[in-house]
C-alpha positions in Angstrom: -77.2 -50.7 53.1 -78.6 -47.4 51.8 -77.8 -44.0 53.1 -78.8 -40.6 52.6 -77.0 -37.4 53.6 -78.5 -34.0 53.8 -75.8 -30.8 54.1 -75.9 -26.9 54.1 -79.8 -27.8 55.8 -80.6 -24.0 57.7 -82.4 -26.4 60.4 -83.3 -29.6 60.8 -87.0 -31.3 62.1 -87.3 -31.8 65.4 -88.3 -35.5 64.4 -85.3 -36.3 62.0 -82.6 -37.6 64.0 -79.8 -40.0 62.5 -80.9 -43.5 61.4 -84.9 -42.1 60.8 -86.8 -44.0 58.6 -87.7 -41.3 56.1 -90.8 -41.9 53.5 -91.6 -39.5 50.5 -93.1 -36.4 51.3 -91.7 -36.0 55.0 -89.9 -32.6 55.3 -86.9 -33.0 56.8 -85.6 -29.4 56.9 -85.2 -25.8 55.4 -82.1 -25.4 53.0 -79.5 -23.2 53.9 -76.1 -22.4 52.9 -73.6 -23.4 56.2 -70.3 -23.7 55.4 -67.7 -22.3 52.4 -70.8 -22.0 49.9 -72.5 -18.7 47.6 -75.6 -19.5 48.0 -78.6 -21.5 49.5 -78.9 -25.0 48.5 -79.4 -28.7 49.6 -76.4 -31.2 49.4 -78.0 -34.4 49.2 -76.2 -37.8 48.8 -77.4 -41.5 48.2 -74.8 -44.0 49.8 -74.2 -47.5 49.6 -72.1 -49.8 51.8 -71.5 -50.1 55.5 -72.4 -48.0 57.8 -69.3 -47.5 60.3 -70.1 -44.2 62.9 -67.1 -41.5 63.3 -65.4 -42.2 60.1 -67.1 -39.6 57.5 -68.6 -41.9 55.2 -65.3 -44.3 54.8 -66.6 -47.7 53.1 -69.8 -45.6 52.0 -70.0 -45.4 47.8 -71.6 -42.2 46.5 -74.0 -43.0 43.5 -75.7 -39.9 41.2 -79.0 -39.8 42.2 -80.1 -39.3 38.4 -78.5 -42.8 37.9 -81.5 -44.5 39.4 -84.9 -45.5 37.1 -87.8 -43.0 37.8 -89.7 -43.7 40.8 -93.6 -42.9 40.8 -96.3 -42.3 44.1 -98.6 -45.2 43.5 -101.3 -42.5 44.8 -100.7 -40.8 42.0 -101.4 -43.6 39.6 -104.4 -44.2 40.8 -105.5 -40.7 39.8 -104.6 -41.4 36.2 -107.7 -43.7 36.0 
């Protein structure tokens, strides 16, 4: 039930295709600037909701990234001792 959406990407991996598992650290492309936009950046989006193919991201809730509590690599924890 969560969903991420990348935009304005100037190319994707060869290994990202929809509904990839993705894990931290993974690149997943090169930002770009398609579209109706000044300059090169990466739209991302965190989604909630049902997933429903060919309808845009209808019944999909948006949610502010910044919203969510911090989340820490364990590996780097472990470098703290």
């Amino acid at each position: 039930g969560v969903y991420t959406r990348y935009a304005h990407l100037n190319y994707i991996e060869d290994d990202i295709k929809p509904g990839a598992v993705l894990v931290y650290g993974h690149p997943i492309g090169l930002m770009g600037k398609s579209g109706q936009v000044t300059g090169i950046h990466l739209h991302y989006e965190i989604l909630t909701g049902t997933y429903r193919a060919g309808v845009w991201g209808r019944g999909l809730k948006s949610h502010n990234p910044f919203d969510f509590p911090p989340w820490y690599d364990p590996r780097l924890a472990q470098l703290d001792r």
